[in-house]
C-alpha positions as CSV (number, residue, x, y, z in Angstrom):
1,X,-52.0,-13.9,40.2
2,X,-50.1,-13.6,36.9
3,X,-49.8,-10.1,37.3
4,X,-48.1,-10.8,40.4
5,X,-45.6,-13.1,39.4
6,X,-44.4,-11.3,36.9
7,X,-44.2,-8.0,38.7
8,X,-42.1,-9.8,41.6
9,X,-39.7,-11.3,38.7
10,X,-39.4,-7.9,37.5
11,X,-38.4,-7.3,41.0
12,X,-36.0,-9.8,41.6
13,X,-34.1,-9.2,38.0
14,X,-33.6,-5.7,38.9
15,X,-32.2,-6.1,42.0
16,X,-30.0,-9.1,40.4
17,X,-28.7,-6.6,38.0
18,X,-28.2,-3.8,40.8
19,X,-26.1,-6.6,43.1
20,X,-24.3,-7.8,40.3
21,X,-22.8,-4.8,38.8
22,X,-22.0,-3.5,42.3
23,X,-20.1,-6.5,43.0
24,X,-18.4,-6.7,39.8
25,X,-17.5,-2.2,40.1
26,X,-15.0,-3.8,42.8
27,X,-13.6,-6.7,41.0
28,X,-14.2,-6.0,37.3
29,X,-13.8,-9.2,35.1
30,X,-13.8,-9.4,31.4
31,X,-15.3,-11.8,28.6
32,X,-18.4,-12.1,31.5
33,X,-21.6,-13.5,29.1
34,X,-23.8,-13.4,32.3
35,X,-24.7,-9.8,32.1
36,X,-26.4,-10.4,29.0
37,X,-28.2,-13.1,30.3
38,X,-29.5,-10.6,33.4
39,X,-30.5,-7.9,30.3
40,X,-32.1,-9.7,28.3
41,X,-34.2,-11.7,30.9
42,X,-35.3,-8.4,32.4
43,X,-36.0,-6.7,29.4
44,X,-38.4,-10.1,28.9
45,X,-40.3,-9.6,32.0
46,X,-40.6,-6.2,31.2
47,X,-41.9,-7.3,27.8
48,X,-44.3,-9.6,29.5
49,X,-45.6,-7.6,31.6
50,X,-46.7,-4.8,29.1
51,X,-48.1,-6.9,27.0
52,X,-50.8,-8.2,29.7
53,X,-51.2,-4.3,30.6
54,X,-51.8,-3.8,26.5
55,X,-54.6,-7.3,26.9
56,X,-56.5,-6.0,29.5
57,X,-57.3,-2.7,28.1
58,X,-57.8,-3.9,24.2
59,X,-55.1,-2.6,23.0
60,X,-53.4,-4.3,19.9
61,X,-50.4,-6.4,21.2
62,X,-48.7,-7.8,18.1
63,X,-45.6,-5.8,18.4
64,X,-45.6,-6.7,22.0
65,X,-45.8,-9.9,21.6
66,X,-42.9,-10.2,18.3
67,X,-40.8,-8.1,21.3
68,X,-41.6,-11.1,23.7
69,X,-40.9,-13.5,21.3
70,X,-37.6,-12.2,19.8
71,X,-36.9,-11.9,23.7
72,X,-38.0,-15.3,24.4
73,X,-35.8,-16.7,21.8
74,X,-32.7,-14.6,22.6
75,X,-32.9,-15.7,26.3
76,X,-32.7,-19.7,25.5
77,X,-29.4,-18.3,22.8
78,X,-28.2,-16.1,25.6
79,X,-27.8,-19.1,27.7
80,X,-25.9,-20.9,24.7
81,X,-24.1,-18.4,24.5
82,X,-23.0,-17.9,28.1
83,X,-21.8,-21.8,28.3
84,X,-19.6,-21.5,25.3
85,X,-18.7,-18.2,26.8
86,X,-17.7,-19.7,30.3
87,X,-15.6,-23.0,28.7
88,X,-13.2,-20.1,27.1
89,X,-12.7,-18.7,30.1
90,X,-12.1,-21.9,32.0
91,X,-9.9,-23.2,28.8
92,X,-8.1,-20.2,28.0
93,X,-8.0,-18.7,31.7
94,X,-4.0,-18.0,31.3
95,X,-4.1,-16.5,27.7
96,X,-5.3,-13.6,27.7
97,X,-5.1,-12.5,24.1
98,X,-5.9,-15.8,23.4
99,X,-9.4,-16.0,25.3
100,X,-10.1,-12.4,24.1
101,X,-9.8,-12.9,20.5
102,X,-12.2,-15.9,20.8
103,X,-14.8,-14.1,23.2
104,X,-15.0,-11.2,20.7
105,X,-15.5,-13.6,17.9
106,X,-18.2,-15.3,19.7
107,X,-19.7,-12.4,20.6
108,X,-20.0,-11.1,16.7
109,X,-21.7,-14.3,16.2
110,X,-24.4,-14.4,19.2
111,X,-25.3,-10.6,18.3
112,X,-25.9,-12.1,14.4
113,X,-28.0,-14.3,15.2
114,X,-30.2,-12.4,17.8
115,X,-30.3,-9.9,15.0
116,X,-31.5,-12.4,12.4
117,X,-34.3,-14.2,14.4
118,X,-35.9,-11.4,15.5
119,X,-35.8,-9.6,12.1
120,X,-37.5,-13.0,11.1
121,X,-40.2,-12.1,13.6
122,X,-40.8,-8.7,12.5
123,X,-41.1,-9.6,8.7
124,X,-43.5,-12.6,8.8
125,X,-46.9,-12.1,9.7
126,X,-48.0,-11.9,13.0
127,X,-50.7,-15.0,12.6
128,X,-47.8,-17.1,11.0
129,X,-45.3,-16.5,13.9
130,X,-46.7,-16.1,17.8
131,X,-45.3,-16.8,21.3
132,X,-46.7,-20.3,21.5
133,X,-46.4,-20.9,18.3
134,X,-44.8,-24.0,16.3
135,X,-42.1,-22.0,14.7
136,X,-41.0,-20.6,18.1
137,X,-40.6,-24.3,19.7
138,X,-38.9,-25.2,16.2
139,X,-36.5,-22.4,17.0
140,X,-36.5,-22.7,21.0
141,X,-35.5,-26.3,20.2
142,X,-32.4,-25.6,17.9
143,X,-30.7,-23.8,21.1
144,X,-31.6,-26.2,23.3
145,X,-30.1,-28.5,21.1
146,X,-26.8,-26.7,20.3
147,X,-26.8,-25.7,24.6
148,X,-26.8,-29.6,25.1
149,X,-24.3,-30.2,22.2
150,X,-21.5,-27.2,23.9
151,X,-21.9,-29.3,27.4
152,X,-21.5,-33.0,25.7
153,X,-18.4,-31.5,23.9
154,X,-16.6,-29.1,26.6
155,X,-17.0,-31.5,29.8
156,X,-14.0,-32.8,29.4
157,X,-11.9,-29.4,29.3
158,X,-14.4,-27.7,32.2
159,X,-14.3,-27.8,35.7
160,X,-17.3,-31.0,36.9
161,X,-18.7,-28.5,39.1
162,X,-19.1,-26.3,36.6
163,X,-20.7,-29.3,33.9
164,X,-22.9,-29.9,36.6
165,X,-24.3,-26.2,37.4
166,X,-24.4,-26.1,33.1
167,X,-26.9,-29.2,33.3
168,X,-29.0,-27.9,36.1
169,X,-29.9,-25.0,34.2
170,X,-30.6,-27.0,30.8
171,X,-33.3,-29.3,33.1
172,X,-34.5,-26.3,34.3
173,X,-35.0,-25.0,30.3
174,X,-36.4,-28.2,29.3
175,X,-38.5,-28.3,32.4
176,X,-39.8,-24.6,31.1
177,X,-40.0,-25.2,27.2
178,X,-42.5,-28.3,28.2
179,X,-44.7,-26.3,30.3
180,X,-45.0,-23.8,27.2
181,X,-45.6,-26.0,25.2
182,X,-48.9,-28.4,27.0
183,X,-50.3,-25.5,28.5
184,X,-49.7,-22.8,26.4
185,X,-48.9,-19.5,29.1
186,X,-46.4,-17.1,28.5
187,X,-45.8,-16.8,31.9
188,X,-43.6,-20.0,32.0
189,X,-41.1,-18.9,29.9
190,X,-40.4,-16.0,31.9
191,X,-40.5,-17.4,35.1
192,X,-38.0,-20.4,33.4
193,X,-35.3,-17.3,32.5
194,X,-35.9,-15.6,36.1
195,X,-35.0,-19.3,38.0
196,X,-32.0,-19.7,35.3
197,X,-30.9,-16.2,36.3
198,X,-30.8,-16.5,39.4
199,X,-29.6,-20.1,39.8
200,X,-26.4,-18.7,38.0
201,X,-26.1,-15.7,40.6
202,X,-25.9,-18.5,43.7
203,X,-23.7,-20.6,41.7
204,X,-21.2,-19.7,39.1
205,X,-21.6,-16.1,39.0
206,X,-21.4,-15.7,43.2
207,X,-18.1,-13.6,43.9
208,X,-16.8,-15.8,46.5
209,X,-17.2,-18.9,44.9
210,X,-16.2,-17.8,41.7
211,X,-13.0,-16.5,43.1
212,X,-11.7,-19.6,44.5
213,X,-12.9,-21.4,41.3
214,X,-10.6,-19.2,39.6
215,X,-7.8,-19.1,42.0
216,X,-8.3,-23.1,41.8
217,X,-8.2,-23.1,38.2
218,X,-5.2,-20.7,38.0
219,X,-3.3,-22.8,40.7
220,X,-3.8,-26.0,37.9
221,X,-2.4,-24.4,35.6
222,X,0.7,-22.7,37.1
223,X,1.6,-26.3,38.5
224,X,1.0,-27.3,34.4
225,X,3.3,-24.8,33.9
226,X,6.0,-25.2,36.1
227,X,6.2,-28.8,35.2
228,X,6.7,-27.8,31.6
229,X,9.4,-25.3,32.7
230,X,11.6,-27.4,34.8
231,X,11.9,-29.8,31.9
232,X,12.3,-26.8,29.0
233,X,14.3,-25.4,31.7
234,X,16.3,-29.0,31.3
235,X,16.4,-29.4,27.9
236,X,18.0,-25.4,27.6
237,X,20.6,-26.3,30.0
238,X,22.0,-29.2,28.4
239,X,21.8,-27.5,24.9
240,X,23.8,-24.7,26.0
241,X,26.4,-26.5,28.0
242,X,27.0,-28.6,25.2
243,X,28.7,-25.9,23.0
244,X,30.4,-24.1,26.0
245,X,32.0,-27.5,26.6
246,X,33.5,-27.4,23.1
247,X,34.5,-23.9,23.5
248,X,35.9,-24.4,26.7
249,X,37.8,-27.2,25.9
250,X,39.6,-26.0,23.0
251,X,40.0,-23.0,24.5
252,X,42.3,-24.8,26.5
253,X,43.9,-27.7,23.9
254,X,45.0,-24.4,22.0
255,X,47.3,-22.5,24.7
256,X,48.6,-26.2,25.4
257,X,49.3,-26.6,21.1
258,X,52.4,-24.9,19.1
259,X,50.6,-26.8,16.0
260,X,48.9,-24.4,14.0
261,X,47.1,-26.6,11.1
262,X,45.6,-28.3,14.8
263,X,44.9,-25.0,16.3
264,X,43.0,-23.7,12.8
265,X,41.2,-27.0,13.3
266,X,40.5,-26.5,17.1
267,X,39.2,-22.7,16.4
268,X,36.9,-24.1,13.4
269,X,35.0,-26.1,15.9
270,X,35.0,-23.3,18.6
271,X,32.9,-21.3,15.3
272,X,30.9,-23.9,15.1
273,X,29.8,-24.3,18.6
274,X,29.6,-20.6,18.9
275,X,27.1,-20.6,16.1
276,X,25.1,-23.4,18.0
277,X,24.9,-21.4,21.4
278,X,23.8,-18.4,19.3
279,X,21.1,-20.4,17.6
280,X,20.2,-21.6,21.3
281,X,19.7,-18.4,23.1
282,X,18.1,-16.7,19.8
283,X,15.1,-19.5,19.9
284,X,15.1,-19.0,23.6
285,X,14.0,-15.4,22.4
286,X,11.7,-16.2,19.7
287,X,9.8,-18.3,22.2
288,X,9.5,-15.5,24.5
289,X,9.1,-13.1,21.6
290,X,6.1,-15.3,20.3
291,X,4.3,-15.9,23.2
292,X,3.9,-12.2,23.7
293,X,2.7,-11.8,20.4
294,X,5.2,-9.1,19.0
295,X,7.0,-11.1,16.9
296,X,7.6,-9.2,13.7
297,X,8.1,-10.4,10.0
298,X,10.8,-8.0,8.4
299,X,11.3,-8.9,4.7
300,X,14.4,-7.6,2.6
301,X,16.2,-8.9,-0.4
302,X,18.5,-12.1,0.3
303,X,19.9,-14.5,-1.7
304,X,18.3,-18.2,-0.8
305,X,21.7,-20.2,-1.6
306,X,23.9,-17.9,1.0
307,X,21.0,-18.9,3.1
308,X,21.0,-22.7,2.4
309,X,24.6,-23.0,2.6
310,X,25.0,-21.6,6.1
311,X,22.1,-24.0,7.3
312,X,24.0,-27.0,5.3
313,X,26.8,-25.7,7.5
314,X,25.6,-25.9,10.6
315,X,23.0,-28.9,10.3
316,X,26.4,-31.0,9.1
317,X,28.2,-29.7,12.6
318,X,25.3,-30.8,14.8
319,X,25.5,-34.3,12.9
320,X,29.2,-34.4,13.4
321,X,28.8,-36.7,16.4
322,X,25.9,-39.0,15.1
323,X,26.1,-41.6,12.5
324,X,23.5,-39.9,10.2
325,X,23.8,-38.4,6.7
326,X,22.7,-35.5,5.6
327,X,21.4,-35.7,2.0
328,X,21.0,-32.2,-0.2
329,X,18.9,-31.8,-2.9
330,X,18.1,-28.4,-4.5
331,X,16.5,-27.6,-7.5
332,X,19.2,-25.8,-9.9
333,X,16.3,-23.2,-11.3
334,X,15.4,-21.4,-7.9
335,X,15.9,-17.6,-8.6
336,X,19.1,-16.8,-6.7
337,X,17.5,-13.4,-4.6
338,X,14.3,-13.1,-3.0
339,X,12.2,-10.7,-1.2
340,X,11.2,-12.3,2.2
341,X,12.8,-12.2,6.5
342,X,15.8,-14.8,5.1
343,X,16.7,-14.7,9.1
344,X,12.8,-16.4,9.9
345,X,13.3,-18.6,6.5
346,X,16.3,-20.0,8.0
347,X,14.6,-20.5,11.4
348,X,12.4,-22.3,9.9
349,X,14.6,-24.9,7.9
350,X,16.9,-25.4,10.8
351,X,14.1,-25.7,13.2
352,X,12.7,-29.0,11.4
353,X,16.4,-30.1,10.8
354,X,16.5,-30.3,14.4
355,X,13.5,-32.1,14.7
356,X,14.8,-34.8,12.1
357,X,18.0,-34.4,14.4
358,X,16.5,-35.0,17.4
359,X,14.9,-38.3,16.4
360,X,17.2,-39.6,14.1
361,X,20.2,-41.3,15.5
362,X,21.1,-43.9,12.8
363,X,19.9,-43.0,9.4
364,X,19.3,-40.6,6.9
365,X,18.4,-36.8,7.0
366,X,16.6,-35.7,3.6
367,X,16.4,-31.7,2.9
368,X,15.2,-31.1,-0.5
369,X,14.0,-27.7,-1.7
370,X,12.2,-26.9,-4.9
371,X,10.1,-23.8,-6.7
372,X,7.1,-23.3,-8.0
373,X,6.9,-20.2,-10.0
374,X,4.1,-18.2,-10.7
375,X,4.4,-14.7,-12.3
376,X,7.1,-12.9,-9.9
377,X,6.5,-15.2,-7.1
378,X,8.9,-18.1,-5.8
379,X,6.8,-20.7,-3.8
380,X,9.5,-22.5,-1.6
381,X,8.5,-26.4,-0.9
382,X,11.2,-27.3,1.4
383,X,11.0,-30.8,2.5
384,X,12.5,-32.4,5.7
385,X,12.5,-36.7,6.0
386,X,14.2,-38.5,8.5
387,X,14.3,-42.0,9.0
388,X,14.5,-41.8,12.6
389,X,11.3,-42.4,14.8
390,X,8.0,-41.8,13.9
391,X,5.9,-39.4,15.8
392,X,2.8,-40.4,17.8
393,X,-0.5,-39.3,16.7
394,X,-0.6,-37.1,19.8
395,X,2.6,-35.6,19.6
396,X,1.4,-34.5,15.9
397,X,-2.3,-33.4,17.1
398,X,-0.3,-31.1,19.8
399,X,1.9,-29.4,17.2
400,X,-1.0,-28.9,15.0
401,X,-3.5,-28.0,16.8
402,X,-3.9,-24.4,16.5
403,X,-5.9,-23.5,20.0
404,X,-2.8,-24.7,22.0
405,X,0.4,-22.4,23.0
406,X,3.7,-23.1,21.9
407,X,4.6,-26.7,22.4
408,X,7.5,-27.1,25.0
409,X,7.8,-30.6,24.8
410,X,8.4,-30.2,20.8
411,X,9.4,-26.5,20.5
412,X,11.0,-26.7,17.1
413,X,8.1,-28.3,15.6
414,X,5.7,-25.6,17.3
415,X,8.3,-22.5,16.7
416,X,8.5,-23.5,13.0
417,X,4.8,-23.9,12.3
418,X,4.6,-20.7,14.1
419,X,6.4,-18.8,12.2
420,X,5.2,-20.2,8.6
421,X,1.7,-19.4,9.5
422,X,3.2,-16.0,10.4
423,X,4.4,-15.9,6.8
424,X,1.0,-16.9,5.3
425,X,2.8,-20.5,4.5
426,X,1.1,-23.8,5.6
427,X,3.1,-27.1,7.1
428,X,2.3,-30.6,6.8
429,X,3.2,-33.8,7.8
430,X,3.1,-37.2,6.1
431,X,4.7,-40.5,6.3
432,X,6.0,-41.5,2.1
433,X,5.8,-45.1,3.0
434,X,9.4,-46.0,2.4
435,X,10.4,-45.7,6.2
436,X,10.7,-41.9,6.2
437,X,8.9,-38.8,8.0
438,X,8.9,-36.1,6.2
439,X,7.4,-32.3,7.2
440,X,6.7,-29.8,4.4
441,X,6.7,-26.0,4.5
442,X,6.0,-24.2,1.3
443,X,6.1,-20.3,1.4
444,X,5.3,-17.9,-1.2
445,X,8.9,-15.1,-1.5
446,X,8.6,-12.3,-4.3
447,X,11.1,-13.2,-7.0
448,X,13.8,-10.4,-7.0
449,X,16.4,-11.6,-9.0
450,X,16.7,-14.7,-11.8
451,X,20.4,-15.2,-11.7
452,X,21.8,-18.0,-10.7
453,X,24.6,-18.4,-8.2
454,X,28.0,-19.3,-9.5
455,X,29.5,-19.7,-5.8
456,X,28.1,-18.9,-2.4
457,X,29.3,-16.3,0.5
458,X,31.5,-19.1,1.9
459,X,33.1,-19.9,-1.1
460,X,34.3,-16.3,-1.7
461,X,37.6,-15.1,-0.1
462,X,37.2,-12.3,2.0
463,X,40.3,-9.6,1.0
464,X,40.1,-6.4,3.4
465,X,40.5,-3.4,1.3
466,X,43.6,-1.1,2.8
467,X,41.9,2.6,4.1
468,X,45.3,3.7,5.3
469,X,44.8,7.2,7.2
470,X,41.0,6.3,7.8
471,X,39.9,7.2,11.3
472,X,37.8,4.4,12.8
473,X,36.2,5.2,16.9
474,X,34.8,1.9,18.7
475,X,32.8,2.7,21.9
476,X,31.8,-0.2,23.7
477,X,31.6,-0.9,27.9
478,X,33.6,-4.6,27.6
479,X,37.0,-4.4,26.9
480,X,37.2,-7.8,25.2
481,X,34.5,-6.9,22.4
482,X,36.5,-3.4,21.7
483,X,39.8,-5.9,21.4
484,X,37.8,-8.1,19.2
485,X,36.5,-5.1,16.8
486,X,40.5,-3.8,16.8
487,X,41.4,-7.0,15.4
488,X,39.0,-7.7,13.1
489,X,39.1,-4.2,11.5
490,X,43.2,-4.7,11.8
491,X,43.9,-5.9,8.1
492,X,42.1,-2.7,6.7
493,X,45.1,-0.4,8.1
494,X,42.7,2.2,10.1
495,X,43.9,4.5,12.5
496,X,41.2,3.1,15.5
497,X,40.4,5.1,18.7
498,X,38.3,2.8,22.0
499,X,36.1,4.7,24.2
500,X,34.4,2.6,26.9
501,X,31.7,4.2,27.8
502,X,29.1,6.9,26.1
503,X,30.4,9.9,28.0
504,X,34.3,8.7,27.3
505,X,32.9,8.6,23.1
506,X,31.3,12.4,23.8
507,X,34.8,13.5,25.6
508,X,36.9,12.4,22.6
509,X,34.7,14.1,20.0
510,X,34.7,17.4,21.8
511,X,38.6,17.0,21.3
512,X,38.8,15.9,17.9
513,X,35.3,15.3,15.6
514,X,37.9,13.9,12.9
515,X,36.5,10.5,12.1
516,X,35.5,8.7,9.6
517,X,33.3,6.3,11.2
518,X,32.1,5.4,14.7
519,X,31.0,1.8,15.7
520,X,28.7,2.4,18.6
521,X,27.6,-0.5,21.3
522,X,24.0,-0.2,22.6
523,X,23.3,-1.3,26.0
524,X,25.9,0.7,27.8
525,X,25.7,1.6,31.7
526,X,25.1,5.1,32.2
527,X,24.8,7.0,28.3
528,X,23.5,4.3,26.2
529,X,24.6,3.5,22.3
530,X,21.1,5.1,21.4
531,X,21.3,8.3,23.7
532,X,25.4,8.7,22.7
533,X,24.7,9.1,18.8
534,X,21.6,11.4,19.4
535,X,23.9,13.9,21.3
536,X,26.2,13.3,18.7
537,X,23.7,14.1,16.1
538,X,22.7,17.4,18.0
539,X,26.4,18.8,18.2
540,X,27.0,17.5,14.5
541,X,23.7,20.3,13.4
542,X,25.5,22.5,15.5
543,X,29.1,22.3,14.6
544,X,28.6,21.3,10.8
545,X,30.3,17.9,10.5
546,X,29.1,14.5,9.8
547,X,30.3,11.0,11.3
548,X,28.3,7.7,10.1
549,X,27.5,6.2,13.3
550,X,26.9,2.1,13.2
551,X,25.2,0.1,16.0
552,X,27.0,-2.5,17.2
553,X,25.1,-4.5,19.4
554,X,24.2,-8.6,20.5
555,X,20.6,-6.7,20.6
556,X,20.3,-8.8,17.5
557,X,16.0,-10.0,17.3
558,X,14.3,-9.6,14.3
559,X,13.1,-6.2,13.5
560,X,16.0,-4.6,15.6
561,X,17.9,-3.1,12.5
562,X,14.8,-1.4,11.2
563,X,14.4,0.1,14.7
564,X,18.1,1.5,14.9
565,X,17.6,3.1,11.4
566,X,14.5,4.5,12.7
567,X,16.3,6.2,16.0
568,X,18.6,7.6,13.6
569,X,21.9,5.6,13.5
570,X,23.3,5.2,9.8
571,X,23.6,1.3,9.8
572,X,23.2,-1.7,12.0
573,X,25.9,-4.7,13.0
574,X,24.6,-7.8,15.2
575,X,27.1,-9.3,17.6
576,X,28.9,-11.7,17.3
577,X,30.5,-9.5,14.2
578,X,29.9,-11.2,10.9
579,X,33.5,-10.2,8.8
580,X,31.7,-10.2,5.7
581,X,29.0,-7.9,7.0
582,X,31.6,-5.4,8.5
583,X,33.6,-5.5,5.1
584,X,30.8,-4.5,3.5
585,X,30.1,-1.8,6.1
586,X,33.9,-0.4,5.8
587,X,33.0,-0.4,1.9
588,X,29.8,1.6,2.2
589,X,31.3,4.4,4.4
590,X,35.1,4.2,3.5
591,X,36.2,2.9,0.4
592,X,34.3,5.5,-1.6
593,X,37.0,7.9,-0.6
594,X,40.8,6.4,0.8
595,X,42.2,10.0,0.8
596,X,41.5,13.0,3.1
């Protein structure tokens, strides 16, 4: 009758297996456990079946039965490891990369241990170690412990129907392991694994009902979602009205105003809302940058006090309407240039100034950055306190709990820790008991350069060099920017040429190639920046001449510079044009030689 049994569960796990991957060849699903589960429950009735074959005709069945056994025990962590498997895919059904990276880790670990317990089995001696055996139920029991342990702790993130399916088949194991146990036949724990198997099949693994779990689960979250996105949504709006508004407005108070110490006043403010838009739409791309996972860390040299200066700057404008002081205090001794992404270092600091901002309306804003040096490395321990209101616990679990996405609801707080974790930094949070919150990033920069700064970028005086005779072509499509780059590059006395489009910048060269320097916008209609100065490059090889071509683009993310380089343009300028960086541009590529 045994016999039987087991040669009909033989049977039915075949044809499990033979349904399953059919069904699953038409709608292929990744990060699956159960598949395992059908393997290694056949492979045990296979197992168990040779090993009565082996009894009846006196043959020695010791490696038989350590197969069974290692078989036995894999099964019960098989079924572990399918519910750990499922509550990723349930918890992480949206993130992808997310859900992968976990699954593949998991997987590492349920192959280790099937490894280990069956090497156990093979070493120790087969009287020691046997299929009914203590040791087995010692080891049996651990899994069922740890399967019940997964449920207790992932009910709350699963689906209850799928709690409840996870708790039928752990009654059905303990049912199983009991029957071993008193009556001491094999046969139970294979038929156990067989009934598990194909409980699953009916349930949780059928197509249909699996599909509309999913499509259920996926509807969840996409409401989730868009809740989330009409507020962020919300939030963006008003943040990037509020500095069109300034611009806007003074635009207007200025062509009404003949005074021009008002007007110089007017157009500072204009700069500073500028810079607030622009710090706006760039987060607005780090968030989408992040959440795809490409976000790149590009170090150069910059000096830390130009850095700390311009975010002094611009944290002072955004307090400019609040009654809130912003308190400085920087050690004296921090080498003056670093190795490091200065433009992610800045993100960072103004990222939790905001944060103190955003929750501070009557107060005081503490920023206070200090060294610790070791060898030729700088560790940065920048401090932000506010005296605004406290986070909740919760607000502070979701910005530090690593498993979760980017926080909308607190996106500086989320971007920032984001990108220090990026950097190998840490950030933490504390309250210093005298009424103030305070976050703290430390970062570890290579130590360039020792010197100390007498006076920052701003202080300096920009004084455009005269390149008299110099022949400067801009090509850009928008006829405002190419007035904006005539003007700006005005006080250096160039002869300048505009071309508004690729082809236009291709007709003028075949005319006259005498230039000393082309400024090049990207994202053109028709020829782009990019396709333009390869042609140009071509005919250059051809013809014998050389122009340095710069990109001049608003395609400004992280990482973009090192790309133009790499397509072949000479130098890189983001948009809006930083003076000082196009001085030093007109430098590099004109003042070496004034005269033809």
């Amino acid at each position: 009758m045994g016999n039987q049994i087991q040669i009909l569960g033989l049977i039915i796990m075949f044809l499990l297996m033979v349904f399953y991957w059919i069904e699953k060849e038409k709608q292929p699903t990744k990060r699956n456990a159960y598949k395992y589960l059908l393997v290694v429950t056949y492979l045990l009735t296979l197992v168990d079946i040779i090993n009565l074959i082996a009894s009846s005709i006196a043959t020695n069945t010791i490696i038989y039965q350590k197969l069974y056994l290692s078989l036995a025990l894999g099964s019960s962590l098989t079924v572990l490891f399918y519910i750990i498997a499922r509550n990723i895919k349930e918890k992480y059904c949206m993130q992808s990369s997310l859900a992968e990276k976990k699954y593949s880790l998991l997987k590492v670990g349920y192959f280790l241990l099937f490894f280990f317990h069956t090497l156990i089995i093979f070493i120790l001696p087969s009287l020691t170690i046997n299929p009914i055996g203590t040791t087995t139920f010692i080891i049996l029991g651990i899994y069922f412990i740890l399967t019940i342990l997964s449920i207790i702790t992932s009910a709350k993130t699963l689906n209850p129907k799928t709690t409840f399916h996870f708790w039928m088949i752990t009654i059905i194991e303990a049912i199983t392991l009991v029957l071993q146990y008193y009556l001491n036949n094999m046969l139970f724990l294979t038929i156990g694994n067989i009934v598990i198997a194909f409980y699953l099949y009916l349930t949780l693994e059928n197509m249909g009902i699996e599909e509309l779990e999913s499509l259920r689960i996926e509807n969840t979250y996409n409401k989730e979602q868009n809740i989330d996105k009409v507020s962020f949504l919300k939030n963006i709006s008003h943040e990037i009205r509020t500095p069109i508004n300034t611009i806007d407005g003074f635009s207007q108070i200025i062509m009404e105003t003949e005074d021009i110490e008002e007007i110089k006043k007017d157009v500072a403010d204009i700069r500073i809302a500028s810079r607030d838009l622009i710090d706006v739409i760039n987060g607005m791309i780090d968030l989408s940058i992040i959440e795809s996972g490409d976000l790149e860390i590009i170090p150069e040299n910059y000096n830390i006090y130009d850095v700390l200066d311009s975010i002094i700057e611009i944290t002072k404008s955004k307090l400019r309407e609040k009654d809130v002081e912003l308190k400085v205090e920087i050690e004296k001794n921090i080498p003056e240039v670093l190795w490091g992404d200065s433009e992610r270092i800045s993100q960072i600091i103004l990222n939790l100034l905001k944060n103190a901002i955003k929750y501070t309306e009557k107060g005081q804003i503490t920023l206070r950055v200090n060294r610790i040096k070791s060898e030729n490395i700088c560790r940065l321990k920048i401090e932000v306190a506010n005296t605004g209101r406290i986070l909740k616990e919760e607000e502070i679990k979701n910005i530090f709990n690593t498993e979760k996405e980017i926080n909308q609801s607190n996106l500086n707080l989320s971007v920032a820790k984001y990108l220090i974790e990026k950097m190998g930094g840490s950030l933490e949070v504390s309250d210093n008991q005298t009424k103030e919150y305070c976050f703290t990033a430390t970062l570890d920069q290579k130590i360039i350069s020792e010197k100390q700064s007498s006076s920052s970028k701003r202080d300096k005086i920009l004084k455009p060099f005269k390149a008299t005779g110099k022949n400067i072509l801009i090509v850009d499509d928008n006829k405002l920017n190419l007035k904006v780059a005539a003007r700006l590059l005005n006080p250096y006395d160039v002869n300048i040429t505009e071309a508004g489009s690729g082809q236009e910048c291709l007709d003028i060269l075949e005319q006259n190639h005498d230039f000393d320097l082309i400024l090049m916008d990207d994202l053109m209609p028709g020829l782009s920046g990019t396709e333009t100065m390869t042609l140009i490059k071509k005919i250059e090889r051809i013809d014998g001449y050389y122009i340095p071509i710069v990109a001049v683009t608003a395609n400004a993310t992280s990482g973009q510079k090192e790309k133009y380089l790499e397509n072949g343009f000479d130098d890189y300028l983001s948009k809006p044009i930083n003076r000082f960086e196009l001085d030093s541009i007109m430098k590099k590529y004109l003042k070496g030689n004034l005269s033809k």
